[in-house]
C-alpha positions in Angstrom: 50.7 142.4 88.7 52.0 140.9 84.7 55.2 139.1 85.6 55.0 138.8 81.3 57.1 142.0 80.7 60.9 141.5 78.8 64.1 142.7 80.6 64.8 145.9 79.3 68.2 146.4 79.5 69.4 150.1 79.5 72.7 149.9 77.4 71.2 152.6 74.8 72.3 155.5 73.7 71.2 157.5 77.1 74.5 155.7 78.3 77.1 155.9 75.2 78.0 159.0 76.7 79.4 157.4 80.2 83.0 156.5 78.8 86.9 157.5 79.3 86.5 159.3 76.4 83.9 162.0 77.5 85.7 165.3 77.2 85.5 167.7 80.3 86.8 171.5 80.3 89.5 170.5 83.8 89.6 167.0 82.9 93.7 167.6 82.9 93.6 168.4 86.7 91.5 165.3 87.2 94.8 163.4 88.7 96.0 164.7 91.6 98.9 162.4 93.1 98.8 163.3 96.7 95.3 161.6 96.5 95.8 158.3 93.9 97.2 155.0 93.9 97.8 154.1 90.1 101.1 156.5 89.6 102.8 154.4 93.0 104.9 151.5 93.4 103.3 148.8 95.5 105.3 149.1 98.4 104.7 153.1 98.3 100.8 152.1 97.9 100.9 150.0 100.6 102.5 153.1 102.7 99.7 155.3 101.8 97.1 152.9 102.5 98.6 152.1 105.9 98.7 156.4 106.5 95.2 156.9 105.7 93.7 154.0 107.9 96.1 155.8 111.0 94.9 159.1 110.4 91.1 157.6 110.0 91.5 155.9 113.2 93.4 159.1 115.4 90.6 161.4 113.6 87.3 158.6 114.7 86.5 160.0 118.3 86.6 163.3 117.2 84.5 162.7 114.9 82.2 160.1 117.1 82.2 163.0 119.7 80.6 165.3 117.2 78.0 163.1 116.1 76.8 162.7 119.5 76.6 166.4 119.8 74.7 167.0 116.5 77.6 169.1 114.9 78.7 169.7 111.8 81.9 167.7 110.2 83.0 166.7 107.4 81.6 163.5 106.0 83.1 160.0 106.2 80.1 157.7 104.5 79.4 158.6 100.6 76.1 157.7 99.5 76.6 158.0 95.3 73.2 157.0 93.6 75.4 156.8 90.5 71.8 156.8 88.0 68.1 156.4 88.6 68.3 154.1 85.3 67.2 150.2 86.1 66.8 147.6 84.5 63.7 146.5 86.8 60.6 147.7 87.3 59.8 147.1 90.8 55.9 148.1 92.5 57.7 149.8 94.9 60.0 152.2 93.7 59.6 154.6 90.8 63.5 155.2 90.1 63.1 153.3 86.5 60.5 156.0 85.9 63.0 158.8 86.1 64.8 160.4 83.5 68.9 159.5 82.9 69.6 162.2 80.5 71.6 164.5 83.3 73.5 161.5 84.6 77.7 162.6 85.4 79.8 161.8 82.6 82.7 159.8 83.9 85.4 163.0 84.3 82.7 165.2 85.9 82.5 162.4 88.8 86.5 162.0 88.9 86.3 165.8 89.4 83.5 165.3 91.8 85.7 162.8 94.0 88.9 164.6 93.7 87.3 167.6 95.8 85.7 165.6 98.5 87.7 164.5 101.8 88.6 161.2 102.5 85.9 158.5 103.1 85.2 155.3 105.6 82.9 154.1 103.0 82.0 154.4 100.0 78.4 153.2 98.8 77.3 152.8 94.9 74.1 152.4 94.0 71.1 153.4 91.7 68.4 152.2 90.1 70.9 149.8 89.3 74.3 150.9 88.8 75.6 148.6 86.9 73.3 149.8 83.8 76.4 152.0 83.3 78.6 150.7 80.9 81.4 152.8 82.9 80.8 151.4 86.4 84.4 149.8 86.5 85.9 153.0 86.0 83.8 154.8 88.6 84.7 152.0 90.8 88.2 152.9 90.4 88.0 156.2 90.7 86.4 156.0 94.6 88.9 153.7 95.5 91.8 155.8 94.2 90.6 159.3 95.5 88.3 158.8 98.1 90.4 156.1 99.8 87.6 154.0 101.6 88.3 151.0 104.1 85.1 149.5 102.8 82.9 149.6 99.7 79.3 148.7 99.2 77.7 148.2 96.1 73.9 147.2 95.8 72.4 145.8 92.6 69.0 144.0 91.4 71.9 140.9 90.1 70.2 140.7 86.7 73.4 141.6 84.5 75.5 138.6 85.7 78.2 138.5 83.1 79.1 141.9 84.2 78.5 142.2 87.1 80.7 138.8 88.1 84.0 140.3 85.2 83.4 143.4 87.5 84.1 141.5 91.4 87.0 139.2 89.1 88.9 142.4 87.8 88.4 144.7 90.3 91.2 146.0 92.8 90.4 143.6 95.4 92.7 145.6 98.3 89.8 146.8 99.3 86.8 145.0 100.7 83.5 144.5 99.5 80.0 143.9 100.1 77.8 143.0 97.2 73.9 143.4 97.7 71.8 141.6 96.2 68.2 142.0 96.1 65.7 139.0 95.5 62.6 139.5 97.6 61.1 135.8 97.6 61.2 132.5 95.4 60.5 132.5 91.9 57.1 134.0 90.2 56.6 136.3 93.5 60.4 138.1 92.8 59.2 138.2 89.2 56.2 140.1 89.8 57.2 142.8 92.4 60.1 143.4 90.1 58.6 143.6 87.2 60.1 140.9 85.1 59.1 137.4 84.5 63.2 136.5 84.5 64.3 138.4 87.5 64.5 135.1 89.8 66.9 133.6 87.9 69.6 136.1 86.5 69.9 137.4 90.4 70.0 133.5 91.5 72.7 132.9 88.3 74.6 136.2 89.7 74.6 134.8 93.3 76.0 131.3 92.2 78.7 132.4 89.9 80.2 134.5 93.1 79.5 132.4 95.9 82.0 129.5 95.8 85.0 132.9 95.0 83.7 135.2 97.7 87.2 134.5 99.6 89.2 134.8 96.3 87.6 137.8 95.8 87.4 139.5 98.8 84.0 139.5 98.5 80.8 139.7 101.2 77.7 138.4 99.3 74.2 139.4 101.2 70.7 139.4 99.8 68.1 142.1 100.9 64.7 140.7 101.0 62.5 143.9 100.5 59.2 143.1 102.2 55.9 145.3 100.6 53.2 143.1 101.4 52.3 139.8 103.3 52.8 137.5 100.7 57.0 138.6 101.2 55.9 137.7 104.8 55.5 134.4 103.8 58.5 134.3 102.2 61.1 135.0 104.4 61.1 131.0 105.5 61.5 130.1 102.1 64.1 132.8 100.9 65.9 131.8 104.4 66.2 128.0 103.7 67.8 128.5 100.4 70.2 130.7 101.2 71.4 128.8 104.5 72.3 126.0 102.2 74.3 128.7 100.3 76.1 130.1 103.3 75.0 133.9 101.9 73.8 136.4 104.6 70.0 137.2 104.3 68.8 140.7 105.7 65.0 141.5 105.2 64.1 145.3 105.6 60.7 146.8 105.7 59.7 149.1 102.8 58.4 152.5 103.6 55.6 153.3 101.5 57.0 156.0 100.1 60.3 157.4 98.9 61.7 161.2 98.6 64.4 159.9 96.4 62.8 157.9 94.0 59.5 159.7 93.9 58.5 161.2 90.5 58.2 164.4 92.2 61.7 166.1 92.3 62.9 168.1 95.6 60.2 166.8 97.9 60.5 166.7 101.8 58.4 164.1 103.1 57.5 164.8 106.8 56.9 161.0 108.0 59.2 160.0 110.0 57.1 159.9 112.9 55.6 156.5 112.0 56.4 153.9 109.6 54.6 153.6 106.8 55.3 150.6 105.2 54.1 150.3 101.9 51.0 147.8 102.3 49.2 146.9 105.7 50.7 143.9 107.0 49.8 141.2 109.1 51.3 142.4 113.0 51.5 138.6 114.1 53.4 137.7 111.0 55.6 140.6 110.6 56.9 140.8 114.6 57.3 137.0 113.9 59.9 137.4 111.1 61.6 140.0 113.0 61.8 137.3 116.0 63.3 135.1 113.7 65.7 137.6 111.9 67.1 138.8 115.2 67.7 135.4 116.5 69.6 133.9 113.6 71.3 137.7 113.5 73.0 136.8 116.5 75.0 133.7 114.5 76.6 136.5 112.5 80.3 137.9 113.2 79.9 140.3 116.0 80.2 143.3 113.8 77.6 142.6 111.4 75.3 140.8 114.0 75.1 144.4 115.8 74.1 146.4 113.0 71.1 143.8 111.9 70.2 143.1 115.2 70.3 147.0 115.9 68.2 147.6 112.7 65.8 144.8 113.6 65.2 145.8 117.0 64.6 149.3 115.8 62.1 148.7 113.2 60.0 146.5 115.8 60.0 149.6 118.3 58.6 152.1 115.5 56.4 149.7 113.9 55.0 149.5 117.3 54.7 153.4 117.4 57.4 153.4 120.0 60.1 156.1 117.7 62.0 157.3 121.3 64.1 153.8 121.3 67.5 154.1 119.5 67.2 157.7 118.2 70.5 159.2 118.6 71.4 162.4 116.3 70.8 161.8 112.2 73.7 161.7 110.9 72.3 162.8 107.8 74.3 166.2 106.1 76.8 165.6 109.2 79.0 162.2 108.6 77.0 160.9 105.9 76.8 162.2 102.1 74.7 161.7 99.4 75.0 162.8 96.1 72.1 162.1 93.3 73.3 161.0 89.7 73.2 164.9 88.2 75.7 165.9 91.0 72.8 167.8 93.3 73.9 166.8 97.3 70.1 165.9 99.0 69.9 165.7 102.3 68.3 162.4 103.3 65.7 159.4 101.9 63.1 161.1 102.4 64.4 164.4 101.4 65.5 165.4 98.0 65.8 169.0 98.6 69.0 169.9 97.2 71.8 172.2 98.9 73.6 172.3 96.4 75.6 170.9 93.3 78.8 169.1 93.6 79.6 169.8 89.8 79.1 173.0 89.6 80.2 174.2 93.1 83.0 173.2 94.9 82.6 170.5 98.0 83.2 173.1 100.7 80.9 175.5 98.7 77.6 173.5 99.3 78.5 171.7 102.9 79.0 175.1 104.2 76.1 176.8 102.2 73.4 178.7 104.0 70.6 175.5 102.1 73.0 173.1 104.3 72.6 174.8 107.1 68.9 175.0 107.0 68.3 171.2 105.8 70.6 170.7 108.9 68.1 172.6 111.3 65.3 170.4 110.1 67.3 167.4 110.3 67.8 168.3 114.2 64.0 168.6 114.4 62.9 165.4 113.0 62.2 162.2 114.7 63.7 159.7 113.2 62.7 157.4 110.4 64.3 153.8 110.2 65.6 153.3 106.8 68.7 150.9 106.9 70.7 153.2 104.7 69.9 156.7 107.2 70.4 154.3 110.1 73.5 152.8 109.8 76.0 155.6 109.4 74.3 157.0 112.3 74.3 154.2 114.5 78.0 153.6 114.0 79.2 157.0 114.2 77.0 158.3 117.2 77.9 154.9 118.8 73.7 153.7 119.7 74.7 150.5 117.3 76.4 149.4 120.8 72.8 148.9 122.2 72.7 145.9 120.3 75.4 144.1 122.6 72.8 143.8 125.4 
């Protein structure tokens, strides 16, 4: 693999278009103030606020005792892949591949948002979202209409200057966890993502936050992605400089391939039953690291140290062929949605077959569709794969992420 390619940075004229100024034909019934903050006085903002976490909290075993059964509900985790654009080209993934051309303008998501329910969560990502010149905005807009009592955002950390003016000027009510992803030391980042600077602008990102992560309300974790065994032998070294850092490190096993970022639109991959991870690795090695991983998971604070050791312990179980352990209902099309950068709803990872299209059919229109229905039927039938992004929302809303107490 050439670690010799320049950063391309994707601020051309595919983007121009993501502004304020991008006309929509409803864009004057994009504000609804039953459902925003910025029209409020603080103390009537905080009042709202404190409302929606009640109702969130008197509506979570309903909802918890639905997930357990399978049944349909309205979602509470949004999954927005806000472009497949990136500034990286990483052997792994083939989202920089992809075209940007049908990305949402900036109103068509505020529409977007203003028609779905409440959230728990909110996630952004990409490719790498902050390629959009209007991520700020779209920010905003989830905070203000979806509501969320947590936000994620994942990036590749190469656009430091904006990405740290983003965490310093954004509404910091609201937690929020900023991924980073650097998948070893130097030269072998720089080569499975595809440019010979990558190492350093995610490192620069990292220490320009760190020291503010209070001030800023502000979680900072790296995901080391492992492909192949030389990221095995990384993991000691990635791990050493970040404990001097004081930055969470979570390591996740790549599948070997990808319904959402595959070249091939609407696809259905029928793999679940094994993980495939994307090169052959060393079994010694790799159950090693996840020894390690789980052990230092348990110095975490007990609601993160449950989700990684819950992940950890699950991916050593279905590495092992073993895919029976910790395989409560997918919550995939039930509490958790995703919706792809043109507005199509998938239904999972690892499959992109659309139900339906959020900006040109109303929410309730494509949830209760007879393509949701279907997808949902072969959600029910499959056996469970063990990506971290599929696996969380299910193991916290079916309640299996308690396993990882014992």
């Amino acid at each position: 693999m050439s670690s010799s390619r320049p950063l391309p940075v994707i601020d051309n004229g595919e983007f121009e278009r993501h502004h304020l100024d991008v006309p929509h034909p409803n864009a004057q019934f994009i504000s609804n103030p039953e459902r925003d903050d910025s029209h409020r006085s603080p103390v009537a903002g905080r009042f709202a606020r404190t409302a929606q976490l009640v109702w969130k909290l008197v509506t979570l075993p309903r909802s918890i005792q639905s997930a357990r059964a399978g049944a349909v509900q309205s979602p509470r985790v949004l999954t927005h892949t806000l472009t497949f654009g990136c500034n990286a080209k990483c052997v792994m993934c083939d989202s920089w591949k992809l075209p940007t051309k049908g990305d949402l303008a900036l109103a068509e998501i505020a529409m977007i948002y203003q028609d779905l329910p409440p959230m728990d969560v909110v996630r952004l990502t990409g490719g790498e979202p902050f390629v959009r010149k209007d991520f700020s905005e779209i920010y905003g807009l989830a905070l203000s209409k979806l509501r969320p009592l947590f936000m994620h955002v994942s990036s590749n950390g190469f656009l430091t200057d904006r990405i740290v003016d983003f965490c310093c000027q954004r509404d910091r009510r609201v937690p929020l966890e900023l991924a980073i992803s650097i998948d070893g030391i130097a030269e072998y980042h720089n080569e499975i993502r595809g440019n010979s600077r990558a190492f350093d602008l995610a490192w620069s990102t990292l220490n320009a936050l760190n020291d503010r992560r209070k001030e800023l309300n502000l979680s900072l974790v790296v995901n080391q992605t492992i492909v192949n065994n030389a990221g095995l032998d990384q993991y000691e070294l990635m791990h050493d400089r970040l404990e001097q850092l004081g930055i969470e490190h979570h390591v996740v096993i790549a599948y070997k391939e990808s319904a959402t970022y595959s070249l091939e639109r609407e696809r259905r991959l029928d793999i679940q039953t094994e993980y495939n991870s994307v090169d052959d690795l060393d079994e010694e090695k790799l159950f090693d690291l996840l020894r390690k991983a789980e052990a230092r998971a348990h110095g975490l604070p007990f609601h993160r140290r449950w989700m990684r050791i819950y992940y950890l312990r699950g991916a050593r179980e279905r590495l092992r062929g073993n895919k029976k352990t910790n395989n409560p209902p997918c919550q995939a099309l039930h509490t958790h949605l995703r919706l792809f950068p043109n507005g199509d709803v998938p239904v999972c990872q690892f499959n992109s077959q659309s139900v339906g299209n959020l900006n040109r059919q109303s929410f309730d229109e494509v949830w209760k569709s007879v393509a949701a229905a279907e997808q949902r039927k072969w959600v029910r039938r499959c056996d469970g794969c063990w990506a971290e992004c599929e696996v969380a929302p299910t193991a916290v809303y079916t309640l299996d992420l308690l396993s990882a107490r014992s």
